[in-house]
Structures are given as structure tokens and as C-alpha cells.
N, C-alpha and C positions, 0 to 999 in steps of 0.2 A: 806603781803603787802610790806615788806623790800625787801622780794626777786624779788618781780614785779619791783619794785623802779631798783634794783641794775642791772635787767636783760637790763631795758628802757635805761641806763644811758651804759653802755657795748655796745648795740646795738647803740648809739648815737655816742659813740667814736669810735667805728669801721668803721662808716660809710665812703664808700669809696669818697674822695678826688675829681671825677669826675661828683658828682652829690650834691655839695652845695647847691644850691638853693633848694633842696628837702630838706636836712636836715635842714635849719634853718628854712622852715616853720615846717618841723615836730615840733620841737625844741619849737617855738611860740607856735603851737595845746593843747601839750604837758602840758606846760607852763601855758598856759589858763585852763585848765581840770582840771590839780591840785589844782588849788586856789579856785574852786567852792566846795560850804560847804558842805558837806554831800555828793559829787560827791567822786565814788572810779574808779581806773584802773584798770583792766588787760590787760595783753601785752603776742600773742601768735605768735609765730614765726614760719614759714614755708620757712626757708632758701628754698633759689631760686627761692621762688615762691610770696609770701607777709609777712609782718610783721602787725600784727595787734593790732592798743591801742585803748581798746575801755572802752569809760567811760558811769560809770555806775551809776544807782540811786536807790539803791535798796529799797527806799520805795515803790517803784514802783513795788509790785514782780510780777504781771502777764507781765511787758517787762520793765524789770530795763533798758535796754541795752537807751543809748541815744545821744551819737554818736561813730561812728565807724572810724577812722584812721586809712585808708589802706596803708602801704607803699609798692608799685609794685618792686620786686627785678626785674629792668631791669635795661639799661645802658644806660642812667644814669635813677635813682632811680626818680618816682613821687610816687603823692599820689592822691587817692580818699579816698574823707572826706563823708560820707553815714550817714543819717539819716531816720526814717522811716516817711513817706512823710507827713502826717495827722499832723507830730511835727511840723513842719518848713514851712513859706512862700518863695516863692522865683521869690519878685516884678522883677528881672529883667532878668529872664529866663534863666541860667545860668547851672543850673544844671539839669540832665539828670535821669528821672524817670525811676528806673528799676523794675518792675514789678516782687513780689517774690523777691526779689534781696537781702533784706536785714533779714535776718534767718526768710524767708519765706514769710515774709510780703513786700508791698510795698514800697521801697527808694528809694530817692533823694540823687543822688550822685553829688559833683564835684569835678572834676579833678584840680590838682593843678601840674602842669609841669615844671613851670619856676620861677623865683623870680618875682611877680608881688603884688608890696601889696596893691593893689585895690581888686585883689583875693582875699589874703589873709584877707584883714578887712569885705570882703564879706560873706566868711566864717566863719569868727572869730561870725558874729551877728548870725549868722545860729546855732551855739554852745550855744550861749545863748538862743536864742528863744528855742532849742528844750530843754534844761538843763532846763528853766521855764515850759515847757510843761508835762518835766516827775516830774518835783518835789512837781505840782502842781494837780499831779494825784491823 
């Protein structure tokens, strides 16, 4: 767990300078996942390609997994925040159903680009509802 911590917090300060507004919402997602009780991370890295923190419920063991923060290595850096679709409502259509999408099963993605924190608190409920859906399995 210390090394997952020390990897997220490396990858946090490295982040390149040209793409802030990705990094503080990472940073926020981040932030919020840790503080949920019994929620755990892991963070798997695919320089050049994504960075992935996805927090986990493992009471849950047939899909502990219960949201996914994707960070896109493009220039500048976004994110897709993925949950599996059945966990999460989503009143104002906002996010983009990927079919399969999320290890196998059906997710609800959204795109997070710019610093907008109407997004951002949009996504932040999206964390919660799905974090009460798996803990309550």
C-alpha cells in the first residue's frame, strides 16, 4: 500500500507544467478516494499511454473495482473517470456509455479536460454513489 501511495505522489510531482488543470483534478479524485473508509488504490502506469488509479472495495470480491481514473498521457494530460454503469446515475447526461469498456463489463465514462468545477463536483457525486453501491454489495 506504501508503495502504491509513494508511486501516486512521484507521478503527481512529475506531472508536466503544460497540463494543470488535469493535474489538480487528478489531485481532488485522488484526494476524495482516499478518505473513503474501507476504500483501497492501486495505481498502474503505462507511460505514454495512461496512468491508472483505481479505487477499490474489496468487500465486494466478485468486482471490488469501483471507480477507475484514467489519466490520458497526451498534451496536455486529461482524464476519464469510468465507473461500471448499473453503479452510478447520471441525471444530466454527461457521461458517455462504453459498452465492454470497463474490464469487460459495461461503463460510464467522463471526460474531464479542462478546469471546470461544475465537472469536477459532478463527478466527485458519481464517486460517491458508485463507492455506496459497491460497499453496499
Amino acid at each position: 500500500m506504501e508503495d502504491q501511495q509513494q508511486q501516486i505522489e512521484s507521478f503527481v510531482q512529475d506531472w508536466p507544467a503544460s497540463s494543470s488543470a488535469g493535474k489538480e483534478s487528478f489531485v481532488a479524485l485522488w484526494q476524495q478516494v482516499r478518505t473513503l473508509s474501507g476504500a483501497t488504490l492501486e495505481f498502474h502506469a503505462r507511460p505514454g499511454v495512461s496512468y491508472s488509479l483505481r479505487g477499490m472495495c474489496r468487500d465486494r470480491a466478485s468486482r471490488p473495482l469501483f471507480v477507475m481514473v484514467d489519466v490520458i498521457d497526451d498534451n496536455p494530460r486529461w482524464l476519464s473517470v469510468c465507473f461500471y454503469g448499473e453503479d452510478v446515475n447520471d441525471p444530466e447526461q454527461r457521461g458517455d456509455l462504453v459498452p465492454g469498456g470497463l474490464l469487460g463489463e459495461d461503463g460510464l465514462c467522463f471526460d474531464i479536460d479542462e478546469s471546470d468545477p461544475s465537472v469536477l463536483d459532478y463527478v466527485r457525486q458519481r464517486i460517491d454513489e458508485a463507492y455506496g453501491a459497491a460497499s453496499s454489495a
